[in-house]
C-alpha positions as CSV (number, residue, x, y, z in Angstrom):
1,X,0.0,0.0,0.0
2,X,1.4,3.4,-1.0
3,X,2.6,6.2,1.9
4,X,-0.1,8.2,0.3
5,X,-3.3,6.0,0.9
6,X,-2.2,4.4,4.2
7,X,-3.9,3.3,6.1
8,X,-6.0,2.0,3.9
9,X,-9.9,1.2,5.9
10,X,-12.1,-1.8,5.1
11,X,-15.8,-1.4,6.4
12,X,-17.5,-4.7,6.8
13,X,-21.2,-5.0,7.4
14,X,-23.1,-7.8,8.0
15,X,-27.2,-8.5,7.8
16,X,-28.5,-11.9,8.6
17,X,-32.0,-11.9,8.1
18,X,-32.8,-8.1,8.5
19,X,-33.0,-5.9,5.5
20,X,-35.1,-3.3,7.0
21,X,-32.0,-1.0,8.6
22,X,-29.4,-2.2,6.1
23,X,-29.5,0.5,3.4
24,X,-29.5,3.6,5.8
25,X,-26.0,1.8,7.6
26,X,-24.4,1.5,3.9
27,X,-25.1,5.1,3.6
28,X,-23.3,6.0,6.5
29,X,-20.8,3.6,5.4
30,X,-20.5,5.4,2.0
31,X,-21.2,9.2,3.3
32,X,-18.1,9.9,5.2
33,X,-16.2,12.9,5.2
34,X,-12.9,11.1,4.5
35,X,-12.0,11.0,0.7
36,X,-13.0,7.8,-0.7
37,X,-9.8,6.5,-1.6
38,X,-9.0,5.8,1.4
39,X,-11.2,3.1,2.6
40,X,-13.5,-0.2,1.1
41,X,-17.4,-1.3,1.9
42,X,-18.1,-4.7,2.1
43,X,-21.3,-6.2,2.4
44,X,-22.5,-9.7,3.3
45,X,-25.4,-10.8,3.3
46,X,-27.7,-13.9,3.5
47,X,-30.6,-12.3,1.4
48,X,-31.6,-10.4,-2.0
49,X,-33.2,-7.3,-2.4
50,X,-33.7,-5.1,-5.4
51,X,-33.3,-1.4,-3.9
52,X,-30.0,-2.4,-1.6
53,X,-28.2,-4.3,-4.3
54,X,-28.5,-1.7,-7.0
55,X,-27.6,0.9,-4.3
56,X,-24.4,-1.3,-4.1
57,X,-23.8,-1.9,-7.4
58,X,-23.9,1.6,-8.0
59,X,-21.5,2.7,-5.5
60,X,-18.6,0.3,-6.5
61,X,-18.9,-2.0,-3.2
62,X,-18.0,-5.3,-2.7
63,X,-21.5,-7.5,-2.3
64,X,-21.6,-11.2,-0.7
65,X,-24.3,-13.4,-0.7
66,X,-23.7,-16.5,1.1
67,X,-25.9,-18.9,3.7
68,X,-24.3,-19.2,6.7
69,X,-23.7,-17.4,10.5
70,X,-22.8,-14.4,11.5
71,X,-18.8,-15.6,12.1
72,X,-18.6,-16.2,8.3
73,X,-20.3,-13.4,7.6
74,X,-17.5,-11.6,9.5
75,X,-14.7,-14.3,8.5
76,X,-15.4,-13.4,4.9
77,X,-15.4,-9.8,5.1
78,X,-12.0,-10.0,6.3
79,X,-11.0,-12.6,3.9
80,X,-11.9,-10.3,0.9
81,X,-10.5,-6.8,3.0
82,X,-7.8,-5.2,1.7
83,X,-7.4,-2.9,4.5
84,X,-4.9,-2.7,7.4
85,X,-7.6,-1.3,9.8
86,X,-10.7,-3.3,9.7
87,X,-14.2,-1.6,10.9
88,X,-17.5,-3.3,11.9
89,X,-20.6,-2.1,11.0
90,X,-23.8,-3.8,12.0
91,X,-26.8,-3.8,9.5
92,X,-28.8,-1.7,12.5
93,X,-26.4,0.8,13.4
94,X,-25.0,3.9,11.5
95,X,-21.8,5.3,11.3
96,X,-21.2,9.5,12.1
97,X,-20.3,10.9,9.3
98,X,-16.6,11.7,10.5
99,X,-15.9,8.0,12.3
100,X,-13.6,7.1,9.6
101,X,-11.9,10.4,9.0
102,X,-11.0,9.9,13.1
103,X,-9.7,6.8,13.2
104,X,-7.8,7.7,9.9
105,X,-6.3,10.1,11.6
106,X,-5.2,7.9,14.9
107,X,-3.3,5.8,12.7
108,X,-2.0,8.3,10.9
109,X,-0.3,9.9,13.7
């Protein structure tokens, strides 16, 4: 990884079962204040739906669909990472718009 894009951040989120909250934490995933380049989504998921997968199609993340549990959920997120800082984000919860720009900036320093 080039000086200039590290650390590199890989977001993983997982939804088992729940698609109800899942766009609106991709969102936050992809609405951070921190320039793109510098950090990955990946989504897995055990479940189809029309309006989340083109939302992640169109934003250039990584999208897994696999049967499972949760631990290979996360197991594969981390398999397919490319980041050296990994962060969890839970198909009900939402990130604030800055979280990755902070921890960015921790490791960074």
């Amino acid at each position: 990884m080039s000086d200039e894009k590290w650390p590199y951040i890989s977001v993983i989120i997982t939804a088992y079962n729940r698609e109800s909250f899942l766009l609106n934490a991709i969102k936050s995933a992809v609405n951070q204040t921190i320039n793109k380049r510098h950090y990955e989504v990946i989504v897995i998921k055990n479940f189809k739906e029309h309006t989340v997968d083109e939302f992640i199609d169109n934003h250039n993340i990584k999208n897994i669909f696999m049967d499972g549990s949760v631990g290979k959920f996360l197991y594969s997120g981390v398999s397919v990472s490319t980041g050296e800082i990994i962060s969890f984000l839970d198909d009900d919860d939402l990130f604030s718009k800055d979280k990755l720009q902070v921890v960015y900036n921790k490791f960074k320093s």
